[in-house]
Backbone bond lengths (Angstrom), bond angles and torsions (degrees), N, CA, C in turn:
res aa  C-N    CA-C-N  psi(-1)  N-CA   C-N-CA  omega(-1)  CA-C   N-CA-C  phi
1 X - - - 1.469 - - 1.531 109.74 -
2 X 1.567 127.32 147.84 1.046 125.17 170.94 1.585 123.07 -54.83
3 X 1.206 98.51 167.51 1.951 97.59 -174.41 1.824 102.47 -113.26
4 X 0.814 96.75 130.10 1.861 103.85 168.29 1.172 124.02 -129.72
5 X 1.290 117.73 169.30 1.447 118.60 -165.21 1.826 89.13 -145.04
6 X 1.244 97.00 107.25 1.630 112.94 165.58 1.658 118.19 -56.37
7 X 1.442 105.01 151.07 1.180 119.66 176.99 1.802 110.97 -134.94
8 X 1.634 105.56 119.78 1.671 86.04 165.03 1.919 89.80 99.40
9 X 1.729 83.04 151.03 1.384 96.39 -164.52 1.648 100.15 -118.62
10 X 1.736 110.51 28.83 1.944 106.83 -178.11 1.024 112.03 68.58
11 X 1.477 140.78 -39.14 1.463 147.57 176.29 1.348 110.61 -22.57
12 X 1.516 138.60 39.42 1.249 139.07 171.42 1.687 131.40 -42.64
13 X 1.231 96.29 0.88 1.620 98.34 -176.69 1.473 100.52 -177.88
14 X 1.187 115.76 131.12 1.254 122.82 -159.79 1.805 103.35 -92.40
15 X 1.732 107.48 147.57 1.326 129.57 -151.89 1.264 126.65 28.82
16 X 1.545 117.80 60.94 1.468 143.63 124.50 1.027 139.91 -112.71
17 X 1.350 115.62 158.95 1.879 123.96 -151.78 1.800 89.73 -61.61
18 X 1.033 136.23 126.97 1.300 150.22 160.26 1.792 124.18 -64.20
19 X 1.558 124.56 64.72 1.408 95.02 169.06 1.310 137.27 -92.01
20 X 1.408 148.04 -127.59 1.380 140.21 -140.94 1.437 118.50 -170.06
21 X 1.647 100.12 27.52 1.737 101.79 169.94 1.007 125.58 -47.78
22 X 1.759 118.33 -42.21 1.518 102.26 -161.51 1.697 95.64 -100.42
23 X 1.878 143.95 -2.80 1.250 95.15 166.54 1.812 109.14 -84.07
24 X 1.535 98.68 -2.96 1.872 104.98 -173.50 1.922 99.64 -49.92
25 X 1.451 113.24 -51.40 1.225 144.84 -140.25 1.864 78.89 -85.15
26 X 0.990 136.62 -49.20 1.763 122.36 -179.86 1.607 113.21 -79.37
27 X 1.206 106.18 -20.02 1.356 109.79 -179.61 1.762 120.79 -79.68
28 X 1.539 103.51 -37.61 1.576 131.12 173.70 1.988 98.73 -66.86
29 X 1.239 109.26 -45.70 1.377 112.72 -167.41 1.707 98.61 -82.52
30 X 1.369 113.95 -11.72 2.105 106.68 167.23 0.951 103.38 100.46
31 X 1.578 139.67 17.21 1.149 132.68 157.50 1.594 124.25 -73.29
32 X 1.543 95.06 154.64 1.357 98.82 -179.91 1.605 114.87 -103.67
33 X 1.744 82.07 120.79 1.743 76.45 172.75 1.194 127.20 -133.38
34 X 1.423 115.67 124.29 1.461 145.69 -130.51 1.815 93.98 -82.36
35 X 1.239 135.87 -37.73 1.400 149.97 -153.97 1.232 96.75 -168.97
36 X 1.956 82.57 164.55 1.625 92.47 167.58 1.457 75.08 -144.58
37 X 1.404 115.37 129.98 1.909 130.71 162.13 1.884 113.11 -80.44
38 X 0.940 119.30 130.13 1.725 136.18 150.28 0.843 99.78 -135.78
39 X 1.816 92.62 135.00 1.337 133.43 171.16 2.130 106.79 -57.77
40 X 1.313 109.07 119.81 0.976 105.67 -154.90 1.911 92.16 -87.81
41 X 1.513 103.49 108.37 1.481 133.09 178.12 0.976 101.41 -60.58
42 X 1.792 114.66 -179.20 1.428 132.80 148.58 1.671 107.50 -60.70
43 X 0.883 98.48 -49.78 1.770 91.05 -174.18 1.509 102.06 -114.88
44 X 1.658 106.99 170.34 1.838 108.34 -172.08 1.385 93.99 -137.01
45 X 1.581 116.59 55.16 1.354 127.34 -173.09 1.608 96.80 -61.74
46 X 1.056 126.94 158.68 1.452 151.63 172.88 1.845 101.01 -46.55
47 X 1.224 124.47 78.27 1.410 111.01 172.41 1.424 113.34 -82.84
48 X 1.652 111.24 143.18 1.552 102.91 -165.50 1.902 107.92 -59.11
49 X 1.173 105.35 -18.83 1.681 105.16 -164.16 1.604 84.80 -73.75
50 X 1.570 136.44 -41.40 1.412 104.65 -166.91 1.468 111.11 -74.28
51 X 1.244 114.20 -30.74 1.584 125.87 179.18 1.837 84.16 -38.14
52 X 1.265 129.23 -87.20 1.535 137.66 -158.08 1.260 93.51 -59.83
53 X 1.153 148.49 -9.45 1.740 135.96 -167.70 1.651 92.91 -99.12
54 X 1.280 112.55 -32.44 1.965 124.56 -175.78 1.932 91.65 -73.72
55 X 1.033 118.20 -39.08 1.459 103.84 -144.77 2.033 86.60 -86.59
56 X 1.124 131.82 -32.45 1.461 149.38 143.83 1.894 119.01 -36.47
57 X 1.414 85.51 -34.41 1.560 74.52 170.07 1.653 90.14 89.23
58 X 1.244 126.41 21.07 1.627 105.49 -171.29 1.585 106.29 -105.66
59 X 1.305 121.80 139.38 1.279 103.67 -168.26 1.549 114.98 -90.56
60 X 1.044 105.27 155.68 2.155 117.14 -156.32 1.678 82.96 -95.36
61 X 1.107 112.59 139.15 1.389 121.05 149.42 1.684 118.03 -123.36
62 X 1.183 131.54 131.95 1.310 129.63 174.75 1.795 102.49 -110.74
63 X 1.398 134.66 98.59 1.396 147.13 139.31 1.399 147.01 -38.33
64 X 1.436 139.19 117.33 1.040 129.46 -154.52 1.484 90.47 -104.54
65 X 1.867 133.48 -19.00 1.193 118.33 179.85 1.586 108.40 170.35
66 X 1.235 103.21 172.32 1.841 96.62 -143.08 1.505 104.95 -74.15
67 X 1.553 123.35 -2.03 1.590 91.20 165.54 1.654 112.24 -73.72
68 X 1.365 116.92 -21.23 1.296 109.35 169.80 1.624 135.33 -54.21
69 X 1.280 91.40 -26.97 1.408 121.44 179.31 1.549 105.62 -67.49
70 X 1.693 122.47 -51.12 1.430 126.26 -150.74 2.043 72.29 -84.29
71 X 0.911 120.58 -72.76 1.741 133.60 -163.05 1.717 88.44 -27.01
72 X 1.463 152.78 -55.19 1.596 151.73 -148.10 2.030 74.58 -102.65
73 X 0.910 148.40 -62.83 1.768 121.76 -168.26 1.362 105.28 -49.86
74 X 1.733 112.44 -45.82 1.652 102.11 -170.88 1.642 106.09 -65.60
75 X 1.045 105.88 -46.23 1.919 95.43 175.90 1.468 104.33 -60.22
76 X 1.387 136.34 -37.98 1.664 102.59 -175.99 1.331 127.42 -101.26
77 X 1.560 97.79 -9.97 1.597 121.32 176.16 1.846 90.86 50.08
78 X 1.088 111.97 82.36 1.760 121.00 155.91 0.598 116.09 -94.04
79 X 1.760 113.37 148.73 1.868 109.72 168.77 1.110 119.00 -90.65
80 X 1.036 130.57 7.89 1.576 112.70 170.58 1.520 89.49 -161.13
81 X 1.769 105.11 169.36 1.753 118.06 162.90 1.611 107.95 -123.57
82 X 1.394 102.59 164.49 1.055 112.58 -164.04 1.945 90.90 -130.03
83 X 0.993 107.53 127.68 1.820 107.04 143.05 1.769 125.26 -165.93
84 X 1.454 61.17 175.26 1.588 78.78 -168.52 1.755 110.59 -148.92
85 X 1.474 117.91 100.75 1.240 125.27 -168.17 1.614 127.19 84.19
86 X 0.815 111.21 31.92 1.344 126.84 177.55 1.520 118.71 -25.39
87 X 1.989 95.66 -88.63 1.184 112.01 145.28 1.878 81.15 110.09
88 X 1.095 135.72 -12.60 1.479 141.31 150.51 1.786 117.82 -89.58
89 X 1.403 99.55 152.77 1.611 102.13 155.38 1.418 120.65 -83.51
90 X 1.461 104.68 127.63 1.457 111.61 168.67 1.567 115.48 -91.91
91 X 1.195 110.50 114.51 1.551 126.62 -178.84 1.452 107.38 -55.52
92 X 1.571 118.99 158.77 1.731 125.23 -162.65 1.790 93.75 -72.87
93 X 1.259 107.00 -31.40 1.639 112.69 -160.39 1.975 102.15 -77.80
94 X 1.053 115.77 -11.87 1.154 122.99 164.89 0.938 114.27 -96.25
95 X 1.428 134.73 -39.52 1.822 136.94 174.67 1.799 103.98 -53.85
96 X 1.561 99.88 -48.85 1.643 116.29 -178.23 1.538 113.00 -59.37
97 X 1.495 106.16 -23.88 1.336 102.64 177.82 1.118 116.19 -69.84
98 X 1.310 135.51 -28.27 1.668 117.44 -171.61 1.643 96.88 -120.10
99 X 1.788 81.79 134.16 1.510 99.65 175.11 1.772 127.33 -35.77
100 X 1.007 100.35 -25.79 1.388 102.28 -173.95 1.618 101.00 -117.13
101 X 1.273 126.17 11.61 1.455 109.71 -166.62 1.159 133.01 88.26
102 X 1.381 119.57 -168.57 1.682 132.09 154.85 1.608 116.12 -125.87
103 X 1.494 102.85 150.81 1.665 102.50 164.07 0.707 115.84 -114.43
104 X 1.463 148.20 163.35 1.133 152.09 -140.87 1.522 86.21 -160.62
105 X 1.473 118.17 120.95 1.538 148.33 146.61 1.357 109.89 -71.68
106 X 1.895 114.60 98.17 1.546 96.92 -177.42 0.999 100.72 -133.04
107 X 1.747 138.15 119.88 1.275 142.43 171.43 1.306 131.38 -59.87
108 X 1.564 118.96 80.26 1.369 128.24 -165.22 1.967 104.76 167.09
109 X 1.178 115.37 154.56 1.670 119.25 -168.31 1.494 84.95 -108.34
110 X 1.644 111.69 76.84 1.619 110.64 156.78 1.613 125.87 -34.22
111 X 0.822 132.88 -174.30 1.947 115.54 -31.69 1.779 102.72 -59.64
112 X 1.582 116.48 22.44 1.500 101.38 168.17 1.867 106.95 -98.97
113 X 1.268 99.05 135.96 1.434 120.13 173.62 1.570 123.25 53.76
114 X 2.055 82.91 72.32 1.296 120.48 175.84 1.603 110.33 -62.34
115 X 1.218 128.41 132.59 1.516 112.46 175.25 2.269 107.13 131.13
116 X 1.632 82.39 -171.08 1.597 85.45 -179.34 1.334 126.48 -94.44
117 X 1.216 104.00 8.06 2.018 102.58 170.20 1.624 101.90 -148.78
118 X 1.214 115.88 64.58 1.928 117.86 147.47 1.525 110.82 -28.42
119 X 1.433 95.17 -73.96 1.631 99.00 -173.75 1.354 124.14 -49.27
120 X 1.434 116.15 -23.89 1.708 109.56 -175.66 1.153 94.23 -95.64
121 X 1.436 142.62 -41.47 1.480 136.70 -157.54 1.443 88.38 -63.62
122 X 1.357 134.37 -64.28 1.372 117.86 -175.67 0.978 142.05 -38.30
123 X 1.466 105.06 -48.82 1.740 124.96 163.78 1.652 119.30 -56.07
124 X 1.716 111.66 -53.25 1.720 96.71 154.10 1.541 124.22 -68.93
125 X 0.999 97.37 3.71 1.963 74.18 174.73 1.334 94.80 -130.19
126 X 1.096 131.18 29.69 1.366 121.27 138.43 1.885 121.79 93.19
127 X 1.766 82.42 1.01 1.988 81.16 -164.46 1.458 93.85 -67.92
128 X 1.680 89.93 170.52 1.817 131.32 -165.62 1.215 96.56 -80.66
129 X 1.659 111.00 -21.24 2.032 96.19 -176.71 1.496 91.98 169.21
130 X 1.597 102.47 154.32 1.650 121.90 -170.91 1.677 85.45 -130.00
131 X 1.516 84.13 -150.97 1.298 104.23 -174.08 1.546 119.96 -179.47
132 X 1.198 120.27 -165.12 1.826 123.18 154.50 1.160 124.77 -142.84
133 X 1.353 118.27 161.44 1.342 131.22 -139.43 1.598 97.50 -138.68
134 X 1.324 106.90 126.88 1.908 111.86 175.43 1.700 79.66 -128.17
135 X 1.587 83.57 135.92 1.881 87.76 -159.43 2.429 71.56 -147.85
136 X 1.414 86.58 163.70 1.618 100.31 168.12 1.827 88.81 -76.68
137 X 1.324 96.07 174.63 1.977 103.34 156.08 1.543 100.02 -111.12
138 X 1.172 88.85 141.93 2.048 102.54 169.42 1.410 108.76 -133.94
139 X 1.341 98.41 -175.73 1.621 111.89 -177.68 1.609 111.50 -46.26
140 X 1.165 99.72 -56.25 1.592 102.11 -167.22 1.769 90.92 -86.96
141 X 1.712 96.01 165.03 1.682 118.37 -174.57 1.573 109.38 -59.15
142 X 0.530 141.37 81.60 1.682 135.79 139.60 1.762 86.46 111.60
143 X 1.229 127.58 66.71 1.664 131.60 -151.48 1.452 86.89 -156.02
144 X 1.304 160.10 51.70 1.530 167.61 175.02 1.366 96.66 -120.58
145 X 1.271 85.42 164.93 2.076 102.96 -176.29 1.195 103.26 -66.22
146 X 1.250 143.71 -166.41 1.620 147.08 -164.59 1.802 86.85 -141.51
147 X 1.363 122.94 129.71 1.668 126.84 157.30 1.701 104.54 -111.05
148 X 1.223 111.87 -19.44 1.994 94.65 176.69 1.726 80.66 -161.20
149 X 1.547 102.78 168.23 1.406 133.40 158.95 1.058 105.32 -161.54
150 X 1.668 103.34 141.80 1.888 108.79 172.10 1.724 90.43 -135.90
151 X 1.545 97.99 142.94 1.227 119.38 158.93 1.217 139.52 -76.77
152 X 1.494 125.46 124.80 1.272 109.09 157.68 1.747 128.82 -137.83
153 X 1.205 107.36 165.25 1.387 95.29 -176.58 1.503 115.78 -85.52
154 X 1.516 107.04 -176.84 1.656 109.84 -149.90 2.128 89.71 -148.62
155 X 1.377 100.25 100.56 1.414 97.72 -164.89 1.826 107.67 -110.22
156 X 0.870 130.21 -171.73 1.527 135.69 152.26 1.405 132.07 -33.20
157 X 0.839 75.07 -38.25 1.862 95.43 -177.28 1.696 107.28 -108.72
158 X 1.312 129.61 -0.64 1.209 117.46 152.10 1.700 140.57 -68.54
159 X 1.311 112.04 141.68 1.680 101.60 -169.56 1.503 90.99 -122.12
160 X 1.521 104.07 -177.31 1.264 117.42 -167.80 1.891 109.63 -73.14
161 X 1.118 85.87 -19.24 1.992 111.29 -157.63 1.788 86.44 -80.36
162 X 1.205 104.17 -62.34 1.474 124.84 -163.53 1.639 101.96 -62.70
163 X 1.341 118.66 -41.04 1.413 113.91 -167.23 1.794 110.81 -90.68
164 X 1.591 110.44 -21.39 1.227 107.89 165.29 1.345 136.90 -67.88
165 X 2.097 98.73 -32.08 1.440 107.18 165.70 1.495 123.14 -73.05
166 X 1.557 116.09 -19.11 1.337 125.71 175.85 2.026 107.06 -47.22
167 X 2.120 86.15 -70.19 1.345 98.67 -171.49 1.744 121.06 -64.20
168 X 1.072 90.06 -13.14 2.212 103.32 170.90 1.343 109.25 -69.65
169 X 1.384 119.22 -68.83 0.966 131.99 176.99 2.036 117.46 -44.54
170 X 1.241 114.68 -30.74 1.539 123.85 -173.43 1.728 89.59 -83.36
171 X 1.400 114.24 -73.37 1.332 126.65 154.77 1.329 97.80 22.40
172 X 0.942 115.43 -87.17 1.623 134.03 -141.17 1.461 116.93 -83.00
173 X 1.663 98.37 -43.31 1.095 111.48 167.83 1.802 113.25 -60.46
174 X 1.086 129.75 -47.37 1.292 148.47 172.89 1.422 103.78 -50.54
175 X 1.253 145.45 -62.71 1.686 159.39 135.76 1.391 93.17 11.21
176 X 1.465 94.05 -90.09 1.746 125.39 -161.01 1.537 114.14 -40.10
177 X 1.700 110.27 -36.21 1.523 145.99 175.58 2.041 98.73 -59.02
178 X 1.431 87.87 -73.45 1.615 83.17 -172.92 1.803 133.35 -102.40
179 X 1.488 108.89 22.10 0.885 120.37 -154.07 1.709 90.90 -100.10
180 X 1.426 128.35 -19.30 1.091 117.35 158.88 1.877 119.07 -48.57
181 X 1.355 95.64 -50.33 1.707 98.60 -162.02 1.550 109.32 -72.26
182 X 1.423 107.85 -17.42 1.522 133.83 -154.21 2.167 89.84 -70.28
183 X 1.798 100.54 -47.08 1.157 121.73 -149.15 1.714 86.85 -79.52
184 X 1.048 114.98 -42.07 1.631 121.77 174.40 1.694 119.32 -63.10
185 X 1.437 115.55 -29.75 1.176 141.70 179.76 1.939 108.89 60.67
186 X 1.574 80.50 64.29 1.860 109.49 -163.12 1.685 93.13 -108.65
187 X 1.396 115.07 -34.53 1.625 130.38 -157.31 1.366 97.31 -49.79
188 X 1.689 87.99 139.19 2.035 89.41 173.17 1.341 108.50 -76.14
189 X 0.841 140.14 78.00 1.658 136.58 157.25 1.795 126.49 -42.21
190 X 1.002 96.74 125.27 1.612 108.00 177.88 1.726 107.59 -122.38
191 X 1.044 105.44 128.85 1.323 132.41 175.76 1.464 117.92 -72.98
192 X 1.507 121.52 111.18 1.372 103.00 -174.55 1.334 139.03 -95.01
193 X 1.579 129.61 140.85 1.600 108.07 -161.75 1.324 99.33 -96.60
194 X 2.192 83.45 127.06 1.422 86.36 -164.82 1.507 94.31 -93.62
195 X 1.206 157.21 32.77 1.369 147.13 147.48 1.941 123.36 -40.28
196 X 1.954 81.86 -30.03 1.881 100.42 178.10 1.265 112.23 -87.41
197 X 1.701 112.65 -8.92 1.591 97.03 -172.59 1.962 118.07 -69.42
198 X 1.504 82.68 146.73 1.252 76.51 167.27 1.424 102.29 -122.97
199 X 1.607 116.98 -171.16 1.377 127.31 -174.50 1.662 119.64 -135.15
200 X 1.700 108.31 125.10 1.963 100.61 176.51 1.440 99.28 -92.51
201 X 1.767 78.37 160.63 1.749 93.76 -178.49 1.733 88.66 -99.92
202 X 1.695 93.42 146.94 1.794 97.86 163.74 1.559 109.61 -73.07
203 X 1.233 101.11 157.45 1.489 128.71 165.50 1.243 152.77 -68.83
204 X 1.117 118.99 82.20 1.640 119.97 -164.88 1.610 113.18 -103.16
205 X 1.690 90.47 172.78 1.554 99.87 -167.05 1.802 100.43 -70.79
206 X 1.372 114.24 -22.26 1.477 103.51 178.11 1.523 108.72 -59.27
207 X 1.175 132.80 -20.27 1.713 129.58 -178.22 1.765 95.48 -86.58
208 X 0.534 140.60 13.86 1.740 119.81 -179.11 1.398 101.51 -88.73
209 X 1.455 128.01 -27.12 1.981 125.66 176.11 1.258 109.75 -29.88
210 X 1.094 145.71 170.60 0.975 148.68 121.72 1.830 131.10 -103.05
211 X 0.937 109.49 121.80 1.393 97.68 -168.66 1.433 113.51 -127.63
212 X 1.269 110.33 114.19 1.617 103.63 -163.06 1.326 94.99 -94.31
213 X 1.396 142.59 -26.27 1.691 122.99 171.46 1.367 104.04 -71.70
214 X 0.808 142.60 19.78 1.806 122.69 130.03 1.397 128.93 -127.65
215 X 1.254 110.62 15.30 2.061 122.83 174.98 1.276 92.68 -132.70
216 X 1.524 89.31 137.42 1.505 113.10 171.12 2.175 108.95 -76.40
217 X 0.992 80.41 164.12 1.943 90.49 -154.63 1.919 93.61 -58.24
218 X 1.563 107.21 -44.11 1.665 95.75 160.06 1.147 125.49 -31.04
219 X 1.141 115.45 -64.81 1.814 126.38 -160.63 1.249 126.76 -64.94
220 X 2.113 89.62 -31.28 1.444 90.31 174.69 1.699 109.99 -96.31
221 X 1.726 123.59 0.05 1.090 117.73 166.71 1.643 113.84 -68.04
222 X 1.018 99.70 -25.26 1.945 111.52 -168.31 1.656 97.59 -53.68
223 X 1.863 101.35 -52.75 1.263 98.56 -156.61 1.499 109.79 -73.51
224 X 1.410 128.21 -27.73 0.905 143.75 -177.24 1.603 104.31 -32.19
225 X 1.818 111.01 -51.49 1.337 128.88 -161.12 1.021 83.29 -93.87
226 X 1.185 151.46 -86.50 1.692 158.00 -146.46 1.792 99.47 -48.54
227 X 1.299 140.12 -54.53 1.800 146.98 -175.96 1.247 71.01 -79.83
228 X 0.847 170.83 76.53 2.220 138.93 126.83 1.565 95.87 -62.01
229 X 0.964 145.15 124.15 1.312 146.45 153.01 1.457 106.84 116.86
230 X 1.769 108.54 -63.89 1.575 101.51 177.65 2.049 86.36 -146.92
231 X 1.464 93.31 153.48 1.333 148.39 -23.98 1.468 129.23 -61.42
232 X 1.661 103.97 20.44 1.693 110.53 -160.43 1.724 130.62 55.39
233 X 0.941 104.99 172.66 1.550 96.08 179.64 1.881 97.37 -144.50
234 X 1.373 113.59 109.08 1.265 122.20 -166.49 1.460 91.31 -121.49
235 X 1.762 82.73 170.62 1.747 111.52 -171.58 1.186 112.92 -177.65
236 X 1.291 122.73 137.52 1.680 118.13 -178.44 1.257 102.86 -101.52
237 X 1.684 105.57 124.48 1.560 137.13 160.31 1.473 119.05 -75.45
238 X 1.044 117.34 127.97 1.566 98.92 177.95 1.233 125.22 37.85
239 X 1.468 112.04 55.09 1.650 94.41 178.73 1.291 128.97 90.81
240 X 1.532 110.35 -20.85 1.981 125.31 -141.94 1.393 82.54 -145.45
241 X 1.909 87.42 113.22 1.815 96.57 162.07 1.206 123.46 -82.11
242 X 1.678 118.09 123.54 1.564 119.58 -168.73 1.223 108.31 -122.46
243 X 1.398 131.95 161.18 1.317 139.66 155.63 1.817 112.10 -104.10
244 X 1.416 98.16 117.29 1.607 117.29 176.85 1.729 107.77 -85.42
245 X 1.544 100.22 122.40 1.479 128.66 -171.49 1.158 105.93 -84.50
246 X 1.476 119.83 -51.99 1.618 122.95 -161.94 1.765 87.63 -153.70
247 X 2.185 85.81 138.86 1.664 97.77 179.30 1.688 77.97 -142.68
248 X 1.624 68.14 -177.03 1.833 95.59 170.23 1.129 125.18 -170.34
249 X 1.173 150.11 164.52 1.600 141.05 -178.43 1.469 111.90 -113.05
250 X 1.504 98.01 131.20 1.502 102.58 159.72 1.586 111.14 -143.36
251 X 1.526 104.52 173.88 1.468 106.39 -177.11 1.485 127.97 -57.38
252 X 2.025 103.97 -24.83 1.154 115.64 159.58 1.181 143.75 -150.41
253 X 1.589 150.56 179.69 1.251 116.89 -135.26 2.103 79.79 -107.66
254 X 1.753 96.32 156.65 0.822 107.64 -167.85 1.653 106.97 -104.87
255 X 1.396 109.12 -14.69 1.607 100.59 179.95 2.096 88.56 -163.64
256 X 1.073 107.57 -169.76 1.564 101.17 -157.97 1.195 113.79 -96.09
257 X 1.137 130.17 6.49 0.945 147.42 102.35 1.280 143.54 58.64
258 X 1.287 84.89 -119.20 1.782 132.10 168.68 1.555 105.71 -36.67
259 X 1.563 121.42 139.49 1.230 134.94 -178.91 1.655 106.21 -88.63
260 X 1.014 112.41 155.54 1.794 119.41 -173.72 1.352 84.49 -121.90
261 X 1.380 142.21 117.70 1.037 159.96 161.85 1.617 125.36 -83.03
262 X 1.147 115.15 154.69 1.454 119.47 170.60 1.532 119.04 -20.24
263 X 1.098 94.83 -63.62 1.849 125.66 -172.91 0.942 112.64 -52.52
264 X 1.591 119.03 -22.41 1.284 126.69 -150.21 1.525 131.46 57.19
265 X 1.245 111.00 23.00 1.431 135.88 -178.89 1.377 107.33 -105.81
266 X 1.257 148.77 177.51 1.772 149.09 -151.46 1.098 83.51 -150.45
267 X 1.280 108.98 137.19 1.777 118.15 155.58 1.478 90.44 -108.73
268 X 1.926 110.18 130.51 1.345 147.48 -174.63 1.437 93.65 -77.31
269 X 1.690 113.63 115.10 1.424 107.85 155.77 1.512 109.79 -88.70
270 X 1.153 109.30 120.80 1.820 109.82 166.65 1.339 116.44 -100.17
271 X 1.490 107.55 -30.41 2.033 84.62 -167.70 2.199 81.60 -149.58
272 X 1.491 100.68 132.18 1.735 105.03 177.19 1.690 97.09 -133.25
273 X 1.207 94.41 165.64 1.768 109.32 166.89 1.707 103.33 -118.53
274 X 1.387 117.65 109.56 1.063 116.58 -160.53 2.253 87.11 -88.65
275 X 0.927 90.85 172.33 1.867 108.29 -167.20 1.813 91.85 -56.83
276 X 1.449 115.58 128.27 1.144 106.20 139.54 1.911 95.83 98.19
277 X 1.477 113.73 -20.01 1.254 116.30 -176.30 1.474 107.73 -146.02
278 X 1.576 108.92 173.39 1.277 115.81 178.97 1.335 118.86 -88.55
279 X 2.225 107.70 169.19 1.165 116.22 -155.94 1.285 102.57 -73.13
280 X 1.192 110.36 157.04 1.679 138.78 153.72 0.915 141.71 179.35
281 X 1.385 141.44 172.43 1.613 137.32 -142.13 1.741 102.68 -102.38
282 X 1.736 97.76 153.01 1.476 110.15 -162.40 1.125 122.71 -57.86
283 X 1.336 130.89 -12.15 1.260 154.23 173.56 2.023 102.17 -56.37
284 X 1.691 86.43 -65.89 1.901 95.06 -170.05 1.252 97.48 -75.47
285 X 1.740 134.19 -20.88 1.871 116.57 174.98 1.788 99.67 -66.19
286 X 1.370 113.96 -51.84 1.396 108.19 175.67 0.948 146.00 -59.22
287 X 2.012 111.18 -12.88 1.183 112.26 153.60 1.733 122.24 -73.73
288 X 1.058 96.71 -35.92 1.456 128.14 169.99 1.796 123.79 -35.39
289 X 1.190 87.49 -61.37 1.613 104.42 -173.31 1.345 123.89 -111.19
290 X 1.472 112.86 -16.52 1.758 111.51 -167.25 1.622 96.26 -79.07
291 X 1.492 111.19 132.60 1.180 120.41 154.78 1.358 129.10 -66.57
């Protein structure tokens, strides 16, 4: 079987639980994999992929920059890379290094929603359905040929948690699918027109406000789902700075709550983590807190 050297810790969307389909999914399918690369962070907290790369025997490398990167290919000489979440640029002279390239696992139906959050841009703006993308890596950001995409839809009841494990899980499966022909350099490749690309902005703690006198009760329900974890979506209740988990809109407010929005529509608080304590629904903060 071919040898690879992983990139990226799955982290497809930032502040959710992170698991490990697609290196589980090369390892189950008998590949050999030579390394596993992280981008060497501020911190080298326990990522679940190294936990599974230790229990494999695979050795973890954490990198400060790509000659480090070319120095671990010449020791394992792999044929191809694999990632998914990187969260660095990989230079051409490292792409050039392996015979077969790299793939890139990217959660989104390129060339729409080029960049570091696919998954949330979808979720705030509301589309009917995304997808993922096993694309080569090239010079430019998320700008490689396309080898698979699968669709999926994006309903009411989807969360940020739920839709990342959806598109991971396809991910991989999709990989595992063409990564034979990929290794032969047989793969149907499609070229993407980038005239359609578009581009996400990253995520900061300045977006977690919520401000319903200038977003309509949609926009700020979107974000609600789209921040779940980070950058949150907070607001002070009574006094008490909280982060709101789950909303909803209706024509009117259901407890005191409730935001009066642009629209003149309420975004429904149902469930917050008020500062300092755990979650629960507006009912038990109001028993809780109203003076």
């Amino acid at each position: 079987m071919a040898k690879i050297i992983f990139f990226g810790n799955e982290q497809l969307a930032q502040g959710i639980k992170a698991k490990t389909p697609i290196f589980d999914s090369l390892i189950e399918a008998g590949y050999e994999i030579s390394a596993l690369i992280l981008p060497n962070g501020r911190t080298r907290k326990p990522f679940a992929i190294a936990k599974v790369a230790e229990k494999h025997q695979i050795p973890v490398f954490f990198t400060k920059n790509n000659a480090e990167i070319l120095d671990i290919i010449h020791k394992f000489q792999p044929d191809v890379g694999v990632l998914a979440a990187f969260g660095k640029i990989i230079k051409d002279e490292v792409i050039e290094a392996f015979p077969c390239g790299i793939l890139n696992i990217h959660p989104s139906l390129l060339p729409k929603y080029r960049g570091t959050t696919p998954i949330e841009s979808a979720l705030l703006n509301n589309d009917e359905e995304t997808g993922v993308s096993v694309m080569r890596l090239a010079h430019d950001m998320d700008a490689g040929n396309i080898l698979a995409q699968e669709t999926v839809k994006i309903t009411a009841e989807t969360s940020k948690q739920s839709l990342y494990e959806e598109l991971s899980t396809l991910g991989a499966k999709a990989l595992i699918k063409v990564l034979p022909d990929a290794l032969e350099n047989k793969a149907n490749e499609q070229a993407q027109d980038h005239s359609k690309a578009t581009f996400t902005k990253p995520l900061s703690k300045e977006m977690s406000q919520l401000s319903p006198e200038s977003k309509t009760a949609l926009e700020l329900e979107r974000e609600v789902v789209a921040f779940a974890g980070f950058p949150k979506s907070k607001y002070i209740f009574l006094d008490i700075p909280c982060s709101v988990t789950k909303a909803s809109i209706s024509d009117k407010p259901q407890t005191e709550l409730d935001l009066h929005c642009k629209d003149g529509k309420y975004l429904v608080i149902e469930r917050l983590i008020p500062e300092n304590s755990k979650e629960m629904d507006a009912k038990s903060f109001l028993n809780g807190h109203k003076k």
